[in-house]
C-alpha positions as CSV (number, residue, x, y, z in Angstrom):
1,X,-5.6,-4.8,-18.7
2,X,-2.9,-2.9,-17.0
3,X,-2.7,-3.4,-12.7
4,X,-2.4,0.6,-11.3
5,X,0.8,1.8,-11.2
6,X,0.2,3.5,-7.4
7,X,0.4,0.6,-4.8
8,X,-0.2,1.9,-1.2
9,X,2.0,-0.6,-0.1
10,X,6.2,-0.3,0.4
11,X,8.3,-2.3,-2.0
12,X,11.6,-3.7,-0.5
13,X,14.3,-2.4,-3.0
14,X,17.6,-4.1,-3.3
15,X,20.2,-1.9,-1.7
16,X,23.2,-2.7,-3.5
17,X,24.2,-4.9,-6.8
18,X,25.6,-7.2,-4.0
19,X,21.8,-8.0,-3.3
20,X,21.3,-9.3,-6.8
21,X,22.4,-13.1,-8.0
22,X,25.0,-12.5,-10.1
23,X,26.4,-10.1,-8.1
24,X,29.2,-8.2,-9.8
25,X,28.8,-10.2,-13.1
26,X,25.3,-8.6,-13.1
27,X,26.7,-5.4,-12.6
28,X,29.4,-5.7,-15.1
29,X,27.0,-6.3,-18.1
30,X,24.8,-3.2,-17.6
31,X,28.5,-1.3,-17.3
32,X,28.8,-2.8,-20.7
33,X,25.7,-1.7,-22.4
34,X,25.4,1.5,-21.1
35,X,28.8,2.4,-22.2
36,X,27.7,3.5,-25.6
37,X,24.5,5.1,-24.7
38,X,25.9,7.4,-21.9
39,X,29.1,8.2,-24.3
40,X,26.5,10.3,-26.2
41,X,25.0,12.7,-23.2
42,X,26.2,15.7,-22.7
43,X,26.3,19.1,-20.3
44,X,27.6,19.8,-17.0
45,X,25.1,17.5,-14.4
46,X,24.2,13.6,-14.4
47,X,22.2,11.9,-11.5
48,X,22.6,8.8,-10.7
49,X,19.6,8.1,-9.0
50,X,18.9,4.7,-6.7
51,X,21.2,2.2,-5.0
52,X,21.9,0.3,-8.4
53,X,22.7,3.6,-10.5
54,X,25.3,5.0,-8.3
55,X,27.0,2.1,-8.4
56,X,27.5,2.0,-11.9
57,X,30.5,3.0,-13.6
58,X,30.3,5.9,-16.5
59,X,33.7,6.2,-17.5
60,X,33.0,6.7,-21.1
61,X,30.5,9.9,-20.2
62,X,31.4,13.0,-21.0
63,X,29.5,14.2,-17.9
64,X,32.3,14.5,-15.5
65,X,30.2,15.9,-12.6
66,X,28.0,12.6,-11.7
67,X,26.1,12.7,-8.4
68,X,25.3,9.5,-6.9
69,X,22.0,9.8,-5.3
70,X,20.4,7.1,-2.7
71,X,17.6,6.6,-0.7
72,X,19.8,5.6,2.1
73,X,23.7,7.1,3.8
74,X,26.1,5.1,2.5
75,X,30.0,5.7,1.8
76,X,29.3,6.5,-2.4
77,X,26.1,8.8,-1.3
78,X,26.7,12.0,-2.7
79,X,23.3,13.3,-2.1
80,X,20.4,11.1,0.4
81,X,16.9,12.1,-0.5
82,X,13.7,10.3,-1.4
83,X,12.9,9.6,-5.2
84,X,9.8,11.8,-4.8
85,X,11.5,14.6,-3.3
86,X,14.2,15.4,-5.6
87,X,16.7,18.4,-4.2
88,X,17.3,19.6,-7.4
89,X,16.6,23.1,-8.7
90,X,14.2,23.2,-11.7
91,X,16.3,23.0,-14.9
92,X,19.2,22.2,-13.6
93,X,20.2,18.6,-14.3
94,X,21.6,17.6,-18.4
95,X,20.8,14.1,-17.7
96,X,19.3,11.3,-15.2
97,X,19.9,7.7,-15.3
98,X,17.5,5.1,-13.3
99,X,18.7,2.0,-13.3
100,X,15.3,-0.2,-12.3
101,X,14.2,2.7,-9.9
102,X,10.4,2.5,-11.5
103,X,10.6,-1.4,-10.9
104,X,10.9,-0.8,-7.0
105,X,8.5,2.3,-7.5
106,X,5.0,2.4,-5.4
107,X,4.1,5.7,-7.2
108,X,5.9,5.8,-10.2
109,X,4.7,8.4,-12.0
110,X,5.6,10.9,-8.9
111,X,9.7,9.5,-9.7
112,X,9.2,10.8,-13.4
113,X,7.5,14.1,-12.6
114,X,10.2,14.6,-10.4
115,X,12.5,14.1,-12.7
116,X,11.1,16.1,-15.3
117,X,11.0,19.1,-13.0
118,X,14.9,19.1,-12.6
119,X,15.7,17.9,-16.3
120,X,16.9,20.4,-18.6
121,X,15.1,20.9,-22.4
122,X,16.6,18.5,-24.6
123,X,18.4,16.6,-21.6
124,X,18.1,12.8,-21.7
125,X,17.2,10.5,-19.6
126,X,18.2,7.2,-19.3
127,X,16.1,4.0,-17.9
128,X,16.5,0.5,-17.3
129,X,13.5,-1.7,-16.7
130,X,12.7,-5.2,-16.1
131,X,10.8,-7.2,-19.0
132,X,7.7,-9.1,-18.2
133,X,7.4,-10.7,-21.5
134,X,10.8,-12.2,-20.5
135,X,12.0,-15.4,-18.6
136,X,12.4,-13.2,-15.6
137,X,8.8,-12.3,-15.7
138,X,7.9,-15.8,-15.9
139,X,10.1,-16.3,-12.9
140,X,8.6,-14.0,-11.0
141,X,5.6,-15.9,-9.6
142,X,8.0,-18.9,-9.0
143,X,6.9,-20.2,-5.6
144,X,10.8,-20.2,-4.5
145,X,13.4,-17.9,-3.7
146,X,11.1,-15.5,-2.4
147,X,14.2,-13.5,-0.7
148,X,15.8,-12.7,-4.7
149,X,14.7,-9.0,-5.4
150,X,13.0,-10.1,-8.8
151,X,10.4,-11.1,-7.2
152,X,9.7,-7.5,-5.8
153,X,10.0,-6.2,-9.3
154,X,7.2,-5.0,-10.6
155,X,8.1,-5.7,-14.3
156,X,6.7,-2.4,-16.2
157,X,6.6,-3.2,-20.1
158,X,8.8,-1.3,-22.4
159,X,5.1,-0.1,-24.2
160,X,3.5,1.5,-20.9
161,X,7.2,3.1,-19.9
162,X,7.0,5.0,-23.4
163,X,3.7,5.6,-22.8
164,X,4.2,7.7,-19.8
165,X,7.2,9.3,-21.6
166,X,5.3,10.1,-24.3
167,X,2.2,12.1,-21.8
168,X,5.4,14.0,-20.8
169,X,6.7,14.8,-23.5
170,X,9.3,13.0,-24.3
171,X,10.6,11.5,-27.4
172,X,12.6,7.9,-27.2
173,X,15.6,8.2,-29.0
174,X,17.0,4.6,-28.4
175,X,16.0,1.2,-27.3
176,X,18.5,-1.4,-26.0
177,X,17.0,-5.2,-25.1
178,X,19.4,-7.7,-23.5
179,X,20.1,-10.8,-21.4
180,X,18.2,-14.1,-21.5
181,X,17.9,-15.3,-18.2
182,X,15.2,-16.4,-15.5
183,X,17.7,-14.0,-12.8
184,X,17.3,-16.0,-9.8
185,X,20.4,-18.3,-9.8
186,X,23.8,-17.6,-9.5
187,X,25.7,-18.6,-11.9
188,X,28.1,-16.7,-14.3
189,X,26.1,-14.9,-17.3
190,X,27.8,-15.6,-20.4
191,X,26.7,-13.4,-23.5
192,X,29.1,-15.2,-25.3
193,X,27.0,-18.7,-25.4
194,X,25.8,-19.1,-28.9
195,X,22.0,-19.6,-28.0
196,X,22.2,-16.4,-26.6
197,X,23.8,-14.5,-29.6
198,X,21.1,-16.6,-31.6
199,X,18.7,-14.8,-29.1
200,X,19.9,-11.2,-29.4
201,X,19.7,-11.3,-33.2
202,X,15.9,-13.1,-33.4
203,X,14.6,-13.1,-29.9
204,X,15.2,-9.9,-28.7
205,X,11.7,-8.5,-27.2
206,X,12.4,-11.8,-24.8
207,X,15.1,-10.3,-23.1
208,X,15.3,-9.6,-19.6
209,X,16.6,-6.4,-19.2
210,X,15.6,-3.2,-21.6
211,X,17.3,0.4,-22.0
212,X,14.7,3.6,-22.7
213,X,17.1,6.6,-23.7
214,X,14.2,9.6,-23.9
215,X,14.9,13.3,-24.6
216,X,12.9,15.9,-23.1
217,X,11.4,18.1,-25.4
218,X,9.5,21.3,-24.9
219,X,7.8,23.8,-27.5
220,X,8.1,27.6,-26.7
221,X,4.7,29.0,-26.3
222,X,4.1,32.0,-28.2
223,X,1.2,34.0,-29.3
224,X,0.3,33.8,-33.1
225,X,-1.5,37.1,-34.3
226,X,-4.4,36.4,-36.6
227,X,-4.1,38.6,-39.7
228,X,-6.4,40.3,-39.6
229,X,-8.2,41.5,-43.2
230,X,-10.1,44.8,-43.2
231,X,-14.0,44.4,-44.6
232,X,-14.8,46.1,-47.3
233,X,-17.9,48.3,-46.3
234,X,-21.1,47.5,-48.5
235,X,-21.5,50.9,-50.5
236,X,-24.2,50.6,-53.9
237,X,-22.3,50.9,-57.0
238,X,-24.3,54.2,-59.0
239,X,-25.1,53.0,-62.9
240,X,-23.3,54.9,-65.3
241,X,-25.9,56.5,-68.0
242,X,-24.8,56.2,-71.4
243,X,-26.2,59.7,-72.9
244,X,-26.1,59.1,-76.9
245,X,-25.3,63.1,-78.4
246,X,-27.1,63.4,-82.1
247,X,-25.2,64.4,-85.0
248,X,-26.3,68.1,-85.6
């Protein structure tokens, strides 16, 4: 049974990658794996919405206009508003990337309506999550290290985020599952380690972090004409009387 997804409490979000364990490290590996998926949107507009996002580096994306947007002023702000109030005109935005903005989410499905109303058809958007099923979602209810922001998460499973895509109208495109750690301690994380590559190839639903890309879809409504058959009108058919002539 799935907890509500509307809390009516405030989560503490981490302001900055600096807030995380590993730091720049951490930051470095999402840079990595998003690299690929963000080479392949397109248009004029991305948002990068959150503290974590607008951080991130996009070099590879062909969107050359990227707006960082944060909850908070800070010297890479490019636009400050809240999540649930997005300043964007309807329509106007080719792509949004959310970098664990649901995880630190009390209404979460206000975010993605939000974000649907500024999305363009067929524009994607981009979203990293937590696991739960994961060793960071075990180390979540760890009785220590109450001050990492993991345990603030709120861990929403890779099924219930395409769920909510899906009510909207969206179709996932990709999926991306990777790192194996518990993400409190801070040490140096090395995808190279040959348990982990072992991990990625048979193990990958236990991964800590996950990558939705969805594209929004809508279907023109138009009006479809019935054809329309005209009824024959009952009318009796009149017997035709064979009159036999005699031979004179």
């Amino acid at each position: 049974m799935f907890r509500p997804a509307l809390l009516n409490k405030k989560i503490t979000a981490p302001v900055s990658w600096q807030a995380m364990p590993h730091s720049e490290g951490f930051k470095a590996v999402y840079e990595l794996e998003l690299a690929p998926i963000m080479q392949k949107c397109f248009g004029y507009h991305l948002v990068k919405l959150g503290e974590l996002s607008q951080a991130l580096s996009l070099d590879t994306c062909p969107i050359k206009h990227q707006v960082c947007h944060s909850y908070h002023s800070n010297p890479l702000a490019g636009v400050v508003a809240k999540p649930t109030e997005l300043p964007y005109k309807e329509k106007s935005v080719d792509a949004v990337l959310m970098a664990h903005v649901l995880d630190y989410a009390s209404d979460p499905h206000h975010i993605l309506r939000e974000v649907d109303h500024c999305l363009i058809p067929n524009g994607h958007l981009v979203i990293v999550g937590f696991n739960p099923y994961s060793l960071a979602g075990l180390a979540k209810y760890l009785p220590f290290k109450k001050q990492n922001p993991i345990h603030q998460a709120r861990f929403f499973s890779r099924s219930r985020v395409r769920d909510w895509l899906s009510l909207m109208g969206y179709q996932v495109t990709e999926e991306k599952r990777f790192l194996f750690s518990e993400l409190l301690f801070s040490r140096e994380l090395k995808k190279a380690l040959k348990w982990h590559q072992l991990a990625q190839k048979h193990l990958s639903f236990l991964a800590s972090v996950y990558i939705l890309v969805a594209k929004k879809q809508e279907f023109p409504l138009s009006l479809v004409k019935p054809v329309w058959k005209p009824v024959p009108k009952f009318a009796a058919v009149g017997a035709s009387l064979r009159v036999k002539q005699k031979n004179c």
